[in-house]
N, C-alpha and C positions, 0 to 999 in steps of 0.2 A: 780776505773779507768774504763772510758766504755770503752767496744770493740765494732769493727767492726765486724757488721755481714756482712756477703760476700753472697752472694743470687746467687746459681747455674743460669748458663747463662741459659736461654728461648732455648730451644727448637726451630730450623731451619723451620719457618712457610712453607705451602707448598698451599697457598692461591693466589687465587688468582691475579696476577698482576694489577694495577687502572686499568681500562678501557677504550681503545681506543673509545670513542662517533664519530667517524668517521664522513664524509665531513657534516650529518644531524641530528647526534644525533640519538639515540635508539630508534626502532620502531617498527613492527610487523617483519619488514624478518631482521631487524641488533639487536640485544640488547644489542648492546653496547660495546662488549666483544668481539674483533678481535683475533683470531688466533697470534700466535707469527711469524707462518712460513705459512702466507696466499700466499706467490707463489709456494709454495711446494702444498698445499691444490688444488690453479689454474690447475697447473699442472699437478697432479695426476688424478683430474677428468677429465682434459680436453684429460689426455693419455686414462683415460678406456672408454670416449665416443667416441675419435677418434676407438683404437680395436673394441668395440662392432659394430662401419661400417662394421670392417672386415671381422668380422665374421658370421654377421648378414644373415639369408638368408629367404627374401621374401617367397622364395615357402613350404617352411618346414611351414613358421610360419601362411600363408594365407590359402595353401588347407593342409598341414598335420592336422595342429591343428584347422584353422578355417573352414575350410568346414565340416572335422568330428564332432566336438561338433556343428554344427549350424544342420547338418542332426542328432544326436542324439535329440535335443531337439527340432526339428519338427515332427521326426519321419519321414522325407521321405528325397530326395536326395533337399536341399536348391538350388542347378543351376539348378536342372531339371525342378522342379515345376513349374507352373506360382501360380503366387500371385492372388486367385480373393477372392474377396470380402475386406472389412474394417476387418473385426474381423483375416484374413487368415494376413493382411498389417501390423496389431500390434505386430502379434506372429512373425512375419517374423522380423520382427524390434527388440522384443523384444533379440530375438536366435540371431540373427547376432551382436549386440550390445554386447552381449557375448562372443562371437566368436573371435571377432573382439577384445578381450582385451589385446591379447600380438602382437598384428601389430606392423609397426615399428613407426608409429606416436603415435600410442597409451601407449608406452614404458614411454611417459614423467609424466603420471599421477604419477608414484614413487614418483617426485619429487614435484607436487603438495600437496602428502600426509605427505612426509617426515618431513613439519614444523609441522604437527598434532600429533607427535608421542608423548607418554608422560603424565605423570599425577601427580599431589598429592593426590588423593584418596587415603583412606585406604582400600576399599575396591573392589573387581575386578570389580565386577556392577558398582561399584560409578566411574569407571574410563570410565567404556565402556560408560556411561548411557554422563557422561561431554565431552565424544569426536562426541555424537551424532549432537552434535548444530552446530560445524566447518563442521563435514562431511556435514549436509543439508543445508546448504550454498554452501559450493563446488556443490553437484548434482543441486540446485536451480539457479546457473549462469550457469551453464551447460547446463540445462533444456533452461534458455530462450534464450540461441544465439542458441541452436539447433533449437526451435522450430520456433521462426524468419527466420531462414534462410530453412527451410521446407516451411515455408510458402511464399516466394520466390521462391524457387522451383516449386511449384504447381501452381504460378501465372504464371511467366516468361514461365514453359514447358520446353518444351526437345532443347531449342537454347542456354543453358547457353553452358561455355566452357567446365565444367564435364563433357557434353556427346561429346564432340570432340576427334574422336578418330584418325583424319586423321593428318598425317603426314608430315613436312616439310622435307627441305632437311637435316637437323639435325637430322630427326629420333625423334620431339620430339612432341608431338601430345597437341592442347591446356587443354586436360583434365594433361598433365604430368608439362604442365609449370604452372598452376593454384595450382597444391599440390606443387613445388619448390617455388614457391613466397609465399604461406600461411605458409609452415612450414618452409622456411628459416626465413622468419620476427618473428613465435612465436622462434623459437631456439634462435635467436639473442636476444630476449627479456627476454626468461630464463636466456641467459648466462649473462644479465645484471641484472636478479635478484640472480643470484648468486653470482656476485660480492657485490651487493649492501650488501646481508646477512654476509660480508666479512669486510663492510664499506668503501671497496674501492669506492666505488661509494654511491651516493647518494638516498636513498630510492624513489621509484617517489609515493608510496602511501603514504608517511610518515604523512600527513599534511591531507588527507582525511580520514585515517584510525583512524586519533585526535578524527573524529566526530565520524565517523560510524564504528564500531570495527570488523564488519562486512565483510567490505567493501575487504580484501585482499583476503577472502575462494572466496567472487563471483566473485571475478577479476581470482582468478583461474580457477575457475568451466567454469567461462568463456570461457576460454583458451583449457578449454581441450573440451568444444561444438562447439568451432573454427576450431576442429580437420575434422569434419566434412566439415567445406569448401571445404577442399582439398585430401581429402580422396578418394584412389583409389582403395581401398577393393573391390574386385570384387563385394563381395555378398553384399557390399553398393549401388555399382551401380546399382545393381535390384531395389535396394528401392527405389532409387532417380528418375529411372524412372518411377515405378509405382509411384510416386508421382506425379512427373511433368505431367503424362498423365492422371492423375487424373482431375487437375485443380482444385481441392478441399483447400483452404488453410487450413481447420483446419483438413483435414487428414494428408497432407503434416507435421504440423507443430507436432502434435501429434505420427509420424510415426519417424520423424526425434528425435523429444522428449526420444523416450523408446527409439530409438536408443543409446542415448545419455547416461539414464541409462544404457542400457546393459554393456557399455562399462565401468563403473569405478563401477558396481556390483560387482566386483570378488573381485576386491582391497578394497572397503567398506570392505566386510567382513574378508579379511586378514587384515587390519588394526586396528578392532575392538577386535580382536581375538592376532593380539600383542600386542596393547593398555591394554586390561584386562591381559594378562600373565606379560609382560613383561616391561608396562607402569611405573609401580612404580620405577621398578631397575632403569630402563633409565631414568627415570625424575631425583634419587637422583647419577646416574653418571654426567647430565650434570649439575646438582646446584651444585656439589661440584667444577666444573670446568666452568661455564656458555661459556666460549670461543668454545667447544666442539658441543654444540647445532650451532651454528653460522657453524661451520668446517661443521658438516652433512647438515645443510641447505642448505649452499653455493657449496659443492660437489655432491650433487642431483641436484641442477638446472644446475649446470655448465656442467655434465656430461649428463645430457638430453638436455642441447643446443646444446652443442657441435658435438652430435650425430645427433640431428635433420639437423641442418644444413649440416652435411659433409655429412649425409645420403642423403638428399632428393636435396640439389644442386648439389653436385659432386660428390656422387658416381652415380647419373643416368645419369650424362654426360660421367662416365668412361663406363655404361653402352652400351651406343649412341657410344661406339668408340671415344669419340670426345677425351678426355683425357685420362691418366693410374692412377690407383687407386689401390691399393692396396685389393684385393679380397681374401678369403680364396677359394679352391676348390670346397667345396659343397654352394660357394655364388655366383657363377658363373650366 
């Protein structure tokens, strides 16, 4: 007489859910794999880039940190000095480019780096050695809008509105409304690449990055040598004058250029240095969960739009007195 064999129930899968392919289908910033609780994800970044306004404070971050590391690495006081010669214009460029790395526009490169995290190497070189090619991409679209827009500078001279320092009845001078419009448009752009990494929205490089796989690191790199358009770094503004009274465009373009490095040097090598330690664990945290890469992607751009824009449009108007914003004491 046969019996049944009865076969212990399976084991509660703890797998993955199908994949939400969102409004475009999987791409370099979606891959496919939506968050369960993506207005929780909205929301949480878009609270710690609203705080980080609050608390944020220009003078600490520009002369505590950025004047002292730009006079340690020239060796003399970086406002006192003049700038004379080419060779005196690149060191100057290169030190304040550094300096110049925890500004408050320069805060967004985190989120530029953030999709780069990660590896399958097995070994720590083999991870650093595979995040080289994304990183030189990033510095390489960085490199050329800086150096482009250098070399406008040094055409154009000292009439752009960067050097505008006089003021309306606002209190807001054309060099303050020129950094509100360049960093309000890239924030709003972050914070639509961080939904797109969400799927709520639809990738805009999805269809270009088909061809050239390349194409998303320069569209970043890009973005953060944009930073530059609007940049009101004191000890940028030096440069940007010795430039424009230069008249030189390939000094302009090349001064503007190492600037451009200086300013995402620090972060290369912090990211190379979690990449080799820490690369493996995080790459097999977010394969075992892929929605998880999406969540960090989408919370770094969301969190550095959010900020950009609340920083650079409204809180310099709460500045100006015109509105009330929410300040901490020593951001006064």
């Amino acid at each position: 007489m046969a019996q049944t064999v009865q076969r212990p129930a399976a084991a509660p899968s703890r797998r993955e859910p199908a994949a939400d392919r969102g409004p475009g289908g999987a791409s370099f910033f979606f891959n496919g794999h939506a968050p369960r609780r993506r207005a929780l994800v909205v929301a949480v970044s878009a609270l710690f880039g609203f705080a980080l306004t609050v608390v944020w404070s220009a003078e600490f971050v520009d002369r505590t940190i950025g004047d002292n590391v730009a006079d340690t690495l020239l060796g003399h006081t970086a406002k006192g000095t003049p700038i004379t010669g080419v060779l005196a214009g690149l060191a100057f460029a290169l030190a304040t480019g550094v300096a110049g790395t925890f500004t408050a526009c320069n805060i967004a490169v985190f989120s530029a780096l953030a999709p780069l995290t990660g590896g399958p190497s097995a070994s720590r070189r083999g991870r650093m050695a595979a995040a080289l090619r994304p990183l030189s991409r990033l510095a390489l679209g960085a490199v050329v809008v800086a150096a482009a827009y250098g070399m406008v500078a040094a055409v154009a001279g000292t009439g752009m509105p960067q050097f505008d320092q006089g003021q309306d009845g606002s209190g807001l001078s054309g060099r303050l409304v020129q950094a509100m419009v360049v960093y309000g448009l890239i924030g709003l752009l972050m914070t639509y690449l961080g939904l797109a990494a969400l799927g709520v929205v639809r990738d805009p490089l999805a269809k270009v990055s088909q061809r050239f796989p390349d194409a998303p690191m320069l569209f970043m790199g890009g973005l953060i040598g944009a930073f530059l358009v609007g940049r009101p770094f004191p000890l940028f503004r030096r440069l940007f004058h010795d430039a424009a009274e230069s008249h030189n465009p390939l000094y302009g373009a090349a001064v503007f250029a190492l600037q451009s490095v200086g300013n995402i040097a620090v972060m290369a090598v912090v990211f190379l240095v979690v990449t080799g330690f820490f690369g493996d664990r995080l790459h097999r945290w977010t394969t075992r969960r892929p929605s998880r890469a999406s969540a960090l992607m989408a919370a770094a751009f969301i969190a550095a739009g959010v900020f950009m824009v609340l920083y650079w449009d409204v809180r310099i108007l709460a500045r100006r007195d015109l509105i009330w914003y929410p300040m901490a004491p020593w951001a006064m």
